[in-house]
N, C-alpha and C positions, 0 to 999 in steps of 0.2 A: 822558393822551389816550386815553380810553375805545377807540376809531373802531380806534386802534393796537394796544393792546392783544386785541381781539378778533379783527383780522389774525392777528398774534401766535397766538394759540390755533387757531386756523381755519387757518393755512395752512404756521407753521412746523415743523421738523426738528430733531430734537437730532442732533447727529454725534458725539454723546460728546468727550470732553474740555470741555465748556461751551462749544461750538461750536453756534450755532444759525442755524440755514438758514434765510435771511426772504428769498433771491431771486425769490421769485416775484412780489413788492410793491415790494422797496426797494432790492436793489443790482444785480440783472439784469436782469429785468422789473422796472419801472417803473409801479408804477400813479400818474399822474400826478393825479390828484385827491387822492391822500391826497397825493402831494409838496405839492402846494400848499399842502393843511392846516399837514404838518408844519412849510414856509417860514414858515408866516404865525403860528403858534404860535410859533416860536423866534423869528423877530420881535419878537412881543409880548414874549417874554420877556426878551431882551437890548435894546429901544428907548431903556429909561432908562440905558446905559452910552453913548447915542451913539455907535455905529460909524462910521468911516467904512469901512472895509473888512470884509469875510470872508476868513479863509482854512480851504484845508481842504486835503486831502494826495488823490490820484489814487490809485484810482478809486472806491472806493466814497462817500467822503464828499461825490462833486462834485454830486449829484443835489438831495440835503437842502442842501449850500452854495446855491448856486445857488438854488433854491429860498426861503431866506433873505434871501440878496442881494437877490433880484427884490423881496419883500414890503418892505422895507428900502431901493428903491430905491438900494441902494451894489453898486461894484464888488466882482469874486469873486477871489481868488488863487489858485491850484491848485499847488500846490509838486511838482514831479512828482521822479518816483524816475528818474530820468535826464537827461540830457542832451539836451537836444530842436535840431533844425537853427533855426538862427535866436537863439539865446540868446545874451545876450554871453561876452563871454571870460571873465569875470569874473565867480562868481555866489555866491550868500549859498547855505552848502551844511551839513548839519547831516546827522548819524549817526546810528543809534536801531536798535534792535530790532523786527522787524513781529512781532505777538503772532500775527498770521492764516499767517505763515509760519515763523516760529520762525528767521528768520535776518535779519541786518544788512543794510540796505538806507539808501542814499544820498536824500538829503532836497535836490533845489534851488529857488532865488527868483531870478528875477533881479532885481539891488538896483534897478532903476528904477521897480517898483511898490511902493517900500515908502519911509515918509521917518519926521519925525519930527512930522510933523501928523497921522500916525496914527492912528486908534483900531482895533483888529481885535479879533474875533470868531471863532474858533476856531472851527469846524463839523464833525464827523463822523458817521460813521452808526452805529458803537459805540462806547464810552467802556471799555475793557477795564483795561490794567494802566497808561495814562497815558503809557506812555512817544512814544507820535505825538504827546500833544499837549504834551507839553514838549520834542522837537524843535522843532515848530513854534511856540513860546514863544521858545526859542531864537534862531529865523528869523526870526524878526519884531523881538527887541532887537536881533539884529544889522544889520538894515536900519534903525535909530533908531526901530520902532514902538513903538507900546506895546499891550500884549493888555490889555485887559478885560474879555473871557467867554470862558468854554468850554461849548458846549453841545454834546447827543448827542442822537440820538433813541433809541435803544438805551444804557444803563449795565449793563452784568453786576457787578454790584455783590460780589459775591466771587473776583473780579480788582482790587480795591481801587486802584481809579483814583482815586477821591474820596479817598482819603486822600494819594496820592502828589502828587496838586494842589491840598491845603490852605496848603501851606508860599506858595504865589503869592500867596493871600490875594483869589482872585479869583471872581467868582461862578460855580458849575457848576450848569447845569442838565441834566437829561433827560425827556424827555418819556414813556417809559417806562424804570421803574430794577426790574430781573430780579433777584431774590435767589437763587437754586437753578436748574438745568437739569439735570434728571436722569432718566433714563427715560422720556421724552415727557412730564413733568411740568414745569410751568414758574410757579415761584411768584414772584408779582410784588410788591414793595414799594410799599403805597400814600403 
């Protein structure tokens, strides 16, 4: 995605450690025309796997899920990192490592959005070391889904995500995939 990439160039941050600041567009500020793009891109991308769901983990990935969902006309899932008023007793809860904070954080679903007529679509806004989205791989066999895509709109690809979710066997896409961040250099894989 060209449109992305030249954001990318134009507006992002290195923070050092492979830490790139894109909130000015994608997970703060919202520029809502390229969401739409990116929805309707990852759409096209994943349509031949038939979804009937999205899911994606709170908060940066709900923008591009959602987004998704909408072009895709299917419902969103947001698995949130806490316990929210209203949740059943009872909830599908998985464990993981956050790469953005370097410490363990709690993953819930509650099981009535998820069964085993399923199909989901894993959504987030980076694709880093894999471990979010094989929690939420996780969350989704234990409510009986089944996952059949992982997409990102961001991949930092020497975080080697892509290889920790080959063993699924399931398709990854990104819409842009970052080989190097380094020194306000940012070399992209075509």
């Amino acid at each position: 995605m060209e449109i992305l990439k030249e954001r990318i160039r134009a507006e992002s941050a290195d923070l050092g450690r492979g830490t790139l600041k894109v909130d000015s567009f994608l997970n703060h500020q919202i520029d809502t025309a390229l969401m739409q793009a990116i929805g309707a891109e990852l759409a096209r991308l994943f349509a031949d796997t038939q979804p009937t769901k999205i899911m994606t983990v709170e908060t940066g990935g709900i923008a591009p899920a959602l987004a998704t969902a909408t072009a895709l006309s299917i419902p969103l899932i947001v698995a949130r990192k806490r316990r929210a008023a209203g949740m059943p007793r009872e909830l599908l809860q998985e464990s993981t490592l956050s790469h953005t904070y370097n410490q363990a954080i709690d993953l819930f679903v509650s099981p009535e959005f998820l069964s085993a007529q399923d199909r989901i679509v894993l959504i987030d806004d980076f694709l880093t070391n894999a471990q979010m989205m094989l929690a939420l791989c996780r969350l989704a066999e234990r409510g009986g889904a089944r996952v059949v895509g992982i997409g990102a709109v961001i991949e930092k690809t020497h975080d080697g995500g892509r290889a920790a979710l080959e063993e699924l066997n399931l398709p990854v896409k990104a819409l842009v995939r970052i080989a190097k961040i380094a020194e306000g250099e940012i070399e992209f894989v075509d």
